[in-house]
N, C-alpha and C positions, 0 to 999 in steps of 0.2 A: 315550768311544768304545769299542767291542765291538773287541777282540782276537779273532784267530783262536783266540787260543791258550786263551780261556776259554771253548772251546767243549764242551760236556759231550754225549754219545753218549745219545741216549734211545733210540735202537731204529732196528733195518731188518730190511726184509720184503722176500721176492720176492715179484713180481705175480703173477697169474693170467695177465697176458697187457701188452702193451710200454704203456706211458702218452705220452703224445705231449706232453701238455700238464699244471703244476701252479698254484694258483692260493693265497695262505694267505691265508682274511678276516679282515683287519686289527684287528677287535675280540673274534671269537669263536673258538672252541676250532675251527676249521673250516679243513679242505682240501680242495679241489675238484679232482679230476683227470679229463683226458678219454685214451680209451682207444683201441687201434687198432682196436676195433670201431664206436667213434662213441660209447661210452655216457660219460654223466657220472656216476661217484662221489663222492660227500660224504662224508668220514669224520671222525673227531674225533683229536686228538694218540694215545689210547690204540688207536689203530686201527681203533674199531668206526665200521663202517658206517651211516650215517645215510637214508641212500636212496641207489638206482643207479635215474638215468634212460635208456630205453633207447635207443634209434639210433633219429634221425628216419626212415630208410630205408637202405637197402640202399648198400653201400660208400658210406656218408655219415663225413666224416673229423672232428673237432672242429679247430677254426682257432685259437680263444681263449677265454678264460675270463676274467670278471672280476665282481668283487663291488661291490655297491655300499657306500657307504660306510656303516659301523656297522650295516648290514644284512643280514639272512639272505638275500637277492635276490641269484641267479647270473647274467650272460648269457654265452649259450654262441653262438657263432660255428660255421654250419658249413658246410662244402662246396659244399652245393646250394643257398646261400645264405638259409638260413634261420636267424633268430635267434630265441632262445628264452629267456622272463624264468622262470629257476624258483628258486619258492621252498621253500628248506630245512626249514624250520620247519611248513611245510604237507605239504611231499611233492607238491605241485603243479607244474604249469607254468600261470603265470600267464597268459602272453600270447604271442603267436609275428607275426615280420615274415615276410616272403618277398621277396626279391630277385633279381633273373635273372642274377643272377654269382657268384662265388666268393668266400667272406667272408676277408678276411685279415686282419683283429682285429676285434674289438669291446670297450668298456669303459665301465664310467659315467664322470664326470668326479667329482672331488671336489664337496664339498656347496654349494649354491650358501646364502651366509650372508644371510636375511633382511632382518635389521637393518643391515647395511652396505648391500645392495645395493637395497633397497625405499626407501631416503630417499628419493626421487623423488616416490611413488609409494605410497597409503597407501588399501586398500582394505578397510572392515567387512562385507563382503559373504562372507567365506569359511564353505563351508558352510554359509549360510545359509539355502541350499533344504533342510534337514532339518528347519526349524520350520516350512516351507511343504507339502511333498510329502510325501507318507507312504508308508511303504517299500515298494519293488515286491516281490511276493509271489516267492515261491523256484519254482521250476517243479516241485521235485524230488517234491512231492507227486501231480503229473499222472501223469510216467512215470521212475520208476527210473533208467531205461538215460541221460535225461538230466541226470545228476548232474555228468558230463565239461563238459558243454556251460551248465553254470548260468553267471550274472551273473561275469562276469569282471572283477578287480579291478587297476588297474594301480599302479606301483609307490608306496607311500607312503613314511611318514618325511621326511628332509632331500629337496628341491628339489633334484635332479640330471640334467644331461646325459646321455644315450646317444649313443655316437658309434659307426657302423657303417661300419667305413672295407674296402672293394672292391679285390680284386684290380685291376681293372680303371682304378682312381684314381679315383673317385667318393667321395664320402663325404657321410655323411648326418647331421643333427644332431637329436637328435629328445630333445625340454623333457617330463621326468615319462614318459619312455616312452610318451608320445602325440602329441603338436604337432609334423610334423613342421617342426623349426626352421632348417631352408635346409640347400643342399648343394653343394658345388662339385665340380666338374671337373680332377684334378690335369694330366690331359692338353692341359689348354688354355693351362696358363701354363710348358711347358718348351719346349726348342728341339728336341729331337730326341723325338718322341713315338715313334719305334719303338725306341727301346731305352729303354725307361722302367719303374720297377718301384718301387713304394712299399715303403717300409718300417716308417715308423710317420706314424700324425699326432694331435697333440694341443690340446686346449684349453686357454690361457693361464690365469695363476691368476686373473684378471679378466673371465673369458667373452667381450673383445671380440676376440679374437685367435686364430690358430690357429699351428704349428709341424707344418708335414710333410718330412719327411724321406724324400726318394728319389734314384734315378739317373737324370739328365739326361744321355742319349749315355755319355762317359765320363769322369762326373764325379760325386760326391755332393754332394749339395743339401742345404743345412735352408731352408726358403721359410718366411716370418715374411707372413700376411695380417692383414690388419688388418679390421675389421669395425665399421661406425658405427652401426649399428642393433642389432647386439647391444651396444652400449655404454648407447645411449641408451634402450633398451624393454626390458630387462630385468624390471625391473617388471611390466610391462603384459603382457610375453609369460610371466609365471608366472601372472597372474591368467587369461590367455586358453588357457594349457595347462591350469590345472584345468579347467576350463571342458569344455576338448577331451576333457580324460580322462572326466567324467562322460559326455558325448555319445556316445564308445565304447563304454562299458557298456551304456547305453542303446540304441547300438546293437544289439551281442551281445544282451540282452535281445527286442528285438524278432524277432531274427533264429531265438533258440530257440523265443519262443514261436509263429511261425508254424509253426516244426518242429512242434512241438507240438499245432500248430492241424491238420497234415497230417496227423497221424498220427492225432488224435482224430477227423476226417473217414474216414479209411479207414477207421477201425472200425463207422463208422455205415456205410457201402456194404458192409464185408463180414456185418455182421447181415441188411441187405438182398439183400446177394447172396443169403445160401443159399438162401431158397424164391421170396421173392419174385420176385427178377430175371428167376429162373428160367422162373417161368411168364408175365413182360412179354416176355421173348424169344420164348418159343413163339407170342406172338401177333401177328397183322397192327397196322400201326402205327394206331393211331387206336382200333381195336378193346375194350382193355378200358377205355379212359374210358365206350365205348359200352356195354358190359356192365354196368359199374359202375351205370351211371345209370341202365338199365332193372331192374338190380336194386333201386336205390334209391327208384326213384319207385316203379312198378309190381308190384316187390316180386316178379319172376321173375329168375330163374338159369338162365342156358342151361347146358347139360350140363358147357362144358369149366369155368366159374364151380365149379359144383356138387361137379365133380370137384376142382377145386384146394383147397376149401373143408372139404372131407370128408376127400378120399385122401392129397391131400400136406402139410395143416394140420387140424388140432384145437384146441379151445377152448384147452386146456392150452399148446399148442406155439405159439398164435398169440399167448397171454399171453408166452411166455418169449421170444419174437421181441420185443414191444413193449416190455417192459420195458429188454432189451437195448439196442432204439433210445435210447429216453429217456433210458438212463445216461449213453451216450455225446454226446446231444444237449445233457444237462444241461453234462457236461465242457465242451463245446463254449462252451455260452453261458457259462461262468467262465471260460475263457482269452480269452476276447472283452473281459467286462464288465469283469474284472479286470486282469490282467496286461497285452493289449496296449492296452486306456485308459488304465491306469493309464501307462503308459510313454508313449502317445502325451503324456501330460501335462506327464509328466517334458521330454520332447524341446520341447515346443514354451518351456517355460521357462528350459530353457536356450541356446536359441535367443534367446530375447526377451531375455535377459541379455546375451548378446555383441552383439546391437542395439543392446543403451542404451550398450556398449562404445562401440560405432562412432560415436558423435555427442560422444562426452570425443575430442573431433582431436586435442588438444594431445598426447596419451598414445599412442593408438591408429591415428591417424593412416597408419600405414607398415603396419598390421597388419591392421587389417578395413577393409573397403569396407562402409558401410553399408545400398546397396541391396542388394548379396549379400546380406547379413547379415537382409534383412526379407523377399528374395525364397525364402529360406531356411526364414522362420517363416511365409509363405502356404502352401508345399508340404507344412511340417508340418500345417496349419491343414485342408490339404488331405486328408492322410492320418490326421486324426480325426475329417474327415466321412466318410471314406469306413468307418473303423471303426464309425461310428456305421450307417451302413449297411447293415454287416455284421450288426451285432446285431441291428437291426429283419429285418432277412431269416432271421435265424435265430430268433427271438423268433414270425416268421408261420411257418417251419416246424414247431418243437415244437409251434404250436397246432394246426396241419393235420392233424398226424402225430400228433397226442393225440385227436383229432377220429376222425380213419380208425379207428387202432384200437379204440375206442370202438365206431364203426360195426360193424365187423368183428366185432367178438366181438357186438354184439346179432344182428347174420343168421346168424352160425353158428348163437343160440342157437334164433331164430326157424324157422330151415329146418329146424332138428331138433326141434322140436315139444317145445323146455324152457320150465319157466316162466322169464319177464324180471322181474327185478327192476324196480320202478318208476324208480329213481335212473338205469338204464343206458335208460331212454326218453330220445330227443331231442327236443328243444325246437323250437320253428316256427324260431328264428334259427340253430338248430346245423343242420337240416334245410336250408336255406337255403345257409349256408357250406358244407356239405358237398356239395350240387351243387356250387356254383362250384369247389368243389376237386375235384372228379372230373371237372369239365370240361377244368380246368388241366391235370389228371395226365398229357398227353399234348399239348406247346405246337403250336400251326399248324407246318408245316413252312414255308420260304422260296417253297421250288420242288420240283417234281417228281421231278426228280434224286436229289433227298438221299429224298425217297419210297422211291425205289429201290432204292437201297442199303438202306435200312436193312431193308427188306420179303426182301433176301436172310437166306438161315440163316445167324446167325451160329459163329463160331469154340466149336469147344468149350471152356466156362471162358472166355472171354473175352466179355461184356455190349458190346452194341454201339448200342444205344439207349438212351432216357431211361429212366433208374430212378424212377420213377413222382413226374419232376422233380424230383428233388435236383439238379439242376445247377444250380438258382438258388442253394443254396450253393458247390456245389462249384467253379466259375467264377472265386470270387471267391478262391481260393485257386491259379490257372492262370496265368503270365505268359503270357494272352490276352487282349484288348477281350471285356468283356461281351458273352454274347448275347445275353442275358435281362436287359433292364434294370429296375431298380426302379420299381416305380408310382407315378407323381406327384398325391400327395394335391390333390386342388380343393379341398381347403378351406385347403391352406395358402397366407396371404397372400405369405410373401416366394415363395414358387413362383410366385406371380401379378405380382410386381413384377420379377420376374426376366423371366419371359414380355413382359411389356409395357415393359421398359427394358434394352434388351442393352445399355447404356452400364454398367449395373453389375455386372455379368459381367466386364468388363474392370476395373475401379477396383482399381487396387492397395490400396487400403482396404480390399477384400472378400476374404474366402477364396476362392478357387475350387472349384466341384466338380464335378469333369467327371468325368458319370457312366457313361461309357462303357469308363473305368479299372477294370481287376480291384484285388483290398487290393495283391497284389504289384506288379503296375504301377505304384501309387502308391509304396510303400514304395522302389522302386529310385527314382524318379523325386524322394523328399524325399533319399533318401540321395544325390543325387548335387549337388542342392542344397547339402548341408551338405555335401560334399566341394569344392564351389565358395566356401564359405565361408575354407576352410583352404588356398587358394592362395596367397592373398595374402599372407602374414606366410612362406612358403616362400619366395616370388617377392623378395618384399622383401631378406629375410637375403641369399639365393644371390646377388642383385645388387649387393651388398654388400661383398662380397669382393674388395680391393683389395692386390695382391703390393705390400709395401712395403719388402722387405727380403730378399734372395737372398748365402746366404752358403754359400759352396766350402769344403767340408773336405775334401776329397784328390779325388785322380783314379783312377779306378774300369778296370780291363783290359774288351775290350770283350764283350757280351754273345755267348757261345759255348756252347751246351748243352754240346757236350763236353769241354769243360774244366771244370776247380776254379775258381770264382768266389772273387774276395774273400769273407771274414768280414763281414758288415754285421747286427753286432743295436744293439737302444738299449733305455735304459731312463729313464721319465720322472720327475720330483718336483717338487711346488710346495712352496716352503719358504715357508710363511704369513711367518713371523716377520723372514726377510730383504727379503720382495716380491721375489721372484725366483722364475724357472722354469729348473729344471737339467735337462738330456737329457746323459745318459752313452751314447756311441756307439760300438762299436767301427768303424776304419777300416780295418786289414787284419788279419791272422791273431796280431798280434802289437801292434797300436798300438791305443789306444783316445783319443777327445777326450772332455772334459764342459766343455759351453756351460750359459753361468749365462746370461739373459735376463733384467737387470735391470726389472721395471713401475713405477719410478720415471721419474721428470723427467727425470731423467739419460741415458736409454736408453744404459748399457751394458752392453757383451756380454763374459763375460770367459772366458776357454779355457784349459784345461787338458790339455796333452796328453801321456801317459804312453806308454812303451813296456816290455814283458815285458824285452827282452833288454836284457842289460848296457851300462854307458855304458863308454867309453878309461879313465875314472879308477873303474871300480867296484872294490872289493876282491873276493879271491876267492871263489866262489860254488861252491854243490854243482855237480856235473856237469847236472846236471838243470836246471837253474836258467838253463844255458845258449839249451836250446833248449824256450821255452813257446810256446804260442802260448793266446788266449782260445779259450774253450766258450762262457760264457755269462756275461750280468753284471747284477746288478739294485740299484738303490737299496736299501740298507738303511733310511736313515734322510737328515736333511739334510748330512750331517756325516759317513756313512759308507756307502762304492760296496764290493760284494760280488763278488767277481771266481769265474769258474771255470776252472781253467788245464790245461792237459795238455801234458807232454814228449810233443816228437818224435824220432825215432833212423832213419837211414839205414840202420842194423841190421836187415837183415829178421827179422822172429821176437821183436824186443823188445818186451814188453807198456809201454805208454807206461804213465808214472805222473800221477797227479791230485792238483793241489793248491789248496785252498780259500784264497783271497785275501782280508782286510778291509782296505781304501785307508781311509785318514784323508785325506777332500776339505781339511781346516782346516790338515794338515800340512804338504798341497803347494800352497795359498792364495799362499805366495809365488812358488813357480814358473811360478804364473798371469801370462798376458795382458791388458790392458784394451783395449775398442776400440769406440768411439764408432759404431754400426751407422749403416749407410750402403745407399743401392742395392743396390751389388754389395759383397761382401767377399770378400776369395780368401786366406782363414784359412792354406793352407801355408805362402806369403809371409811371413805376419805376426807366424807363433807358432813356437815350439820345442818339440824333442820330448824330455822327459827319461827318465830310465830309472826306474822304479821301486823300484829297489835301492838309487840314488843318491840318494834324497828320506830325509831322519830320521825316524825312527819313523813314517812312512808308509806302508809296507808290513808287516802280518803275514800269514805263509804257515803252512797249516797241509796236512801230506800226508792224501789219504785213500787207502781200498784199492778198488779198483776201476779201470775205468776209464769214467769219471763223464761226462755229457754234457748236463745241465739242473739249473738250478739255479730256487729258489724261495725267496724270505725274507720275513720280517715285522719289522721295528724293535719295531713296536706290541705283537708277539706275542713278540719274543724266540727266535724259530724260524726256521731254515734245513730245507732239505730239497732233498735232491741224490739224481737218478738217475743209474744206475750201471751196469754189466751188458746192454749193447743194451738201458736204458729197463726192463730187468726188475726192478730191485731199488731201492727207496725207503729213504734213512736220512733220519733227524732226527736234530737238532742242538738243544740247547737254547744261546742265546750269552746272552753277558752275565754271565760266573759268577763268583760273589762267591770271593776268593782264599782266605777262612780256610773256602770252604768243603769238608769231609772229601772225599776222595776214593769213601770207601764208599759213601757215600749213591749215588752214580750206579746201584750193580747194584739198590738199594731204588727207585728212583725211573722204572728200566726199566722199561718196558711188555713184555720180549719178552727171550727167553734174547741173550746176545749172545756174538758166537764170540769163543775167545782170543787169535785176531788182532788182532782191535778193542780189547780190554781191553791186551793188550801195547802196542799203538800209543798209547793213552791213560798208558798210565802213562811209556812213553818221554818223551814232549811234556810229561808234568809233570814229572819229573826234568830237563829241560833248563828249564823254567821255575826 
């Protein structure tokens, strides 16, 4: 067990500004702290800085902090209810949630252990689309500024929970930071929902179970739910969370590269803006198809042709126009051919995989619906004809638009009386294409009306007619029904078997392609499919949730902003080694419980409840000693509760004093309660409160200077960390210190000058050792 008293001073720092929240990851040289600007800092024991993330927004406050296990992976909890997965090691934020309320904690769960938990349940399938698919291409090559918004990765390593628990009493359970895995309603199983206020809630060391601890009216609760389908699919919903997590990436994926797709589009309209547009506006609608084509057949130029031809373009400047299109055009057809086929690929396979899920019932049964799950991979099916599509429309634009300019530059060279090279003569069939496309270059209008409008001047800088029809791409990147639908080949047979058998237009066997759908259309329209796919395993869990057990630790004064509330903090620990889950509670300003939750056969619950102030038979104590009351209290380790304490004094003007507490839980093991959980339990009744002074070598106290208000440790790390000074000042603590070791080595092993205060105070507590 870790004494107070072999606690050894590594250094303290004032802040820059108050820290609200500290968090130490349990395997790595890392502290996480959130700041009263909202930013989160990562630093290492010697103080340097590792990254500072900044404020999601404007008076946004940090709620919680927590590491996952044996991982660089932070989540931060904030105000506006947004969650945020960042990772250390990258300087990234991985991934971010939004929620419409106020976060008041978040954490991962400990690691969910494979080999224990997958006996069920044994699948060769992992990652096994990487010898199938081949990797979706990076964006960052297209455009720079999209580096923020590439392939987003969600949390890897050990298989663990995120649990995102609401001021509000909601709480969310969510498998690999993706699946959301069900969520309940603390407001629907108490008796007095207007005074209610959560305090913590957690997941059992068995994942079937949850422990929320809040106020019911006036009373404190631990509520024990129980849960059958996280018992029993455990398995199956980690094989169906990977799953989910690739799908999101996938998603994101799709989602940049349509960015992508919008932005390489606007480049091709703004090359066409600058001359060309220009002079399609200055003309009556219909008008330069008509030019066009008596230039091309008859080989005359009416004055305003002549003049755009000469005065506002050149051979030179009409080359550096076309080229400009093409590049852009080219881009174009790569994020098409490439990246979003290449993903539409991705998606429809992993879609077909959670299908072959859904028909194993035995397993999956509670989790997917199998027609979802196929109606799911038709819309995919759907939104890769529709890409395909896309391609052929833009595959006939490069060639039209390689055609024109073509043309273009041989009548400039013709009207100016230069020689042509033979190679830029056109052929009877390009001669041909090239009417039809001059004819195009300006579609029928519907009706008269729209004539009209558009035959007005338009807006300076703003094009208000067809850009010599690019809208047969542009459309397909608009959340609007096509205007301009694709041409239906007569020579393709299934276009003719479709025509003459509308029974196979319906067949759920067939993909559908309703072409009337722009790519976004479709794309919302798969995603909400496969957002219908992920109900059911929420739907399942959240129904799931059965209150099996309601246990009373004290009675609570009633909810009054203007008054001082009780003290109510906790802090959680699964002891692998016992099968047990310990929550250490404080219950007023001065008493604290720790409830052990037996996950054996036995179901017992065993409590332990201490009190700061002295018992009738304590011996006599410093003055101080008299009147503590708790700050703040966290697990050390399974074996040892880390207490934060501070004198009070009736004394106006008395600076209280602070003293750092290590409980030995194995000490006071005797003083403990056993009690057989039942329905209701009404724990005051049934336990005793001892004094913590009165227990044998179960209390060591050690004083610090300041006056201290948070407290932060790691067993695993050997490190405590207490602020001090209104949250302004940070010290560490190295515990656990070997007794023959010198006292010198502590100023050699400082990170940071330390005052003589400190040093005096250190060498006191060893002369009393």
């Amino acid at each position: 067990m870790a004494q107070a008293s072999s606690m050894k001073l590594l250094g303290a720092r004032n802040m820059t500004c108050i820290v609200e929240r500290m968090e130490w990851n349990n395997k790595m040289d890392l502290i996480a702290y959130g700041t009263e600007k909202g930013e989160v800092v990562i630093q290492r024991l010697n103080w340097q800085k590792i990254v500072t993330f900044p404020t999601p927004g404007e008076d946004v406050r940090v709620r919680s902090l927590s590491w996952q296990m044996d991982e660089t992976l932070l989540a931060v909890g904030y105000s506006n209810g947004k969650v945020a997965l960042l990772d250390a090691e990258s300087e990234t934020i991985i991934s971010g949630l939004i929620y419409d309320d106020d976060i008041k904690k978040v954490y991962f769960s400990k690691a969910i252990n494979c080999q224990e938990t997958l006996g069920s349940y044994t699948c060769n399938a992992k990652d096994k689309h990487k010898r199938f698919l081949p990797k979706l291409q990076p964006l960052t090559n297209i455009d720079p500024c999209l580096k923020s918004l590439d392939q987003k990765s969600f949390p890897k390593g050990s298989p663990c929970f995120l649990v995102v628990i609401m001021r509000s009493g909601k709480v969310h359970l969510l498998l690999l930071g993706a699946l959301q895995a069900g969520s309940i309603d603390l407001t629907q199983h108490v008796l007095h929902p207007e005074q209610f206020d959560v305090y913590d809630v957690r997941l059992n060391g068995d994942f079937n179970a949850i422990y929320a601890l809040l106020r019911d009216g006036q009373q404190l609760k631990m509520l024990h739910f129980h849960n059958q389908v996280l018992q029993d699919c455990m398995a199956p919903m980690l094989e169906l969370a990977t799953h989910c997590a690739h799908i999101l990436e996938t998603k994101n994926y799709i989602n940049d590269t349509q960015q992508c797709l919008t932005e390489a589009w606007e480049t091709v309209q703004l090359e066409m803006d600058n001359k060309l547009t220009k002079y399609a506006n200055s003309q009556a609608y219909g008008m330069i198809s008509t030019h066009f084509l008596e230039l091309h057949v008859f080989g005359f130029a009416t004055f305003e042709v002549e003049e755009f031809l000469f005065d506002t373009l050149s051979e030179k400047g009409f080359k550096k126009i076309a080229n400009s299109v093409d590049l852009s055009l080219n881009n174009l057809q790569g994020l098409v051919f490439k990246q979003l086929n290449g993903a539409a690929i991705n998606m429809f396979y992993f879609l077909n995989t959670i299908a072959g899920f859904g028909r194993m019932s035995h397993f999956f049964e509670s989790l997917i619906s199998p027609e979802v799950a196929v109606e799911a991979m038709r819309a995919c099916g759907a939104f890769y004809l529709k890409v395909h599509e896309l391609q052929r429309t833009i595959d006939s634009l490069v060639n039209d638009m390689k055609l024109f300019h073509a043309w273009m530059i041989f009548t400039i060279l013709r009207l100016s009386h230069q020689e042509i090279p033979d190679e830029m003569v056109l052929s009877e069939e390009e001669n041909v294409a090239l009417a039809d496309l001059l004819c195009a270059m300006e579609p029928d209008l519907e009706d008269g009306s729209d004539e009209d409008d558009i035959a007005e001047p338009p807006s300076a800088g703003v094009p208000t007619r067809s850009k010599f029809n690019l809208e047969r791409v542009g459309q397909y990147l608009e959340n609007a029904c096509l205007t301009q639908l694709y041409p239906v080949d007569p020579n393709q047979l299934w276009e003719q078997m479709l025509a003459e058998n509308e029974c196979l237009g319906q067949c759920p066997l067939f993909v559908p392609h309703d072409k009337k759908l722009s790519l976004v259309q479709q794309r919302d329209k798969m995603f909400n499919a496969i957002d219908a796919v992920f109900h059911k395993p929420t739907e399942s869990i959240s129904a799931s949730f059965k209150l099996s057990t309601a246990v009373v630790c004290c009675q609570l004064p009633p909810m009054e902003p203007e008054e001082e509330q009780d003290f109510v903090t906790c802090s959680y620990y699964v002891h692998e080694a016992g099968r047990c889950d310990m929550l250490a509670v404080t219950i007023s300003w001065q008493e604290a419980m720790v409830l052990e939750f037996s996950r054996a056969e036995d179901c017992l619950l065993r409590c332990t409840r201490v009190q700061l102030q002295p018992g009738p038979f304590t011996p006599q104590l410093h003055e101080d000693y008299y009147n503590l009351r708790f700050v703040d209290l966290q697990f050390y380790n399974e074996s040892s509760l880390s207490m934060l304490a501070q004198s009070t004094s009736s004394t106006p003007g008395v600076r209280p004093h602070s003293y750092f507490i290590q409980f030995s839980l194995s000490a006071a093991r005797n003083q403990s309660t056993q009690h057989h959980l039942a329905t209701l339990m009404n724990l005051p009744d049934a336990t005793v409160t001892h004094s913590i002074h009165d227990i044998p070598e179960a209390a060591a106290f050690k004083g610090l200077d300041g006056v201290c208000e948070m407290l932060a440790v790691s067993g695993s790390r050997k490190v405590a960390t207490v602020l001090s000074d209104r949250k302004r000042k940070m010290t560490i603590f190295e515990m656990e210190i070997e007794e023959e070791e010198d006292d010198t080595e502590m100023s050699q092993t400082s990170f940071l000058e330390i005052s003589k205060e400190s040093i005096l105070a250190i060498n006191d507590s060893d002369k009393q050792d």
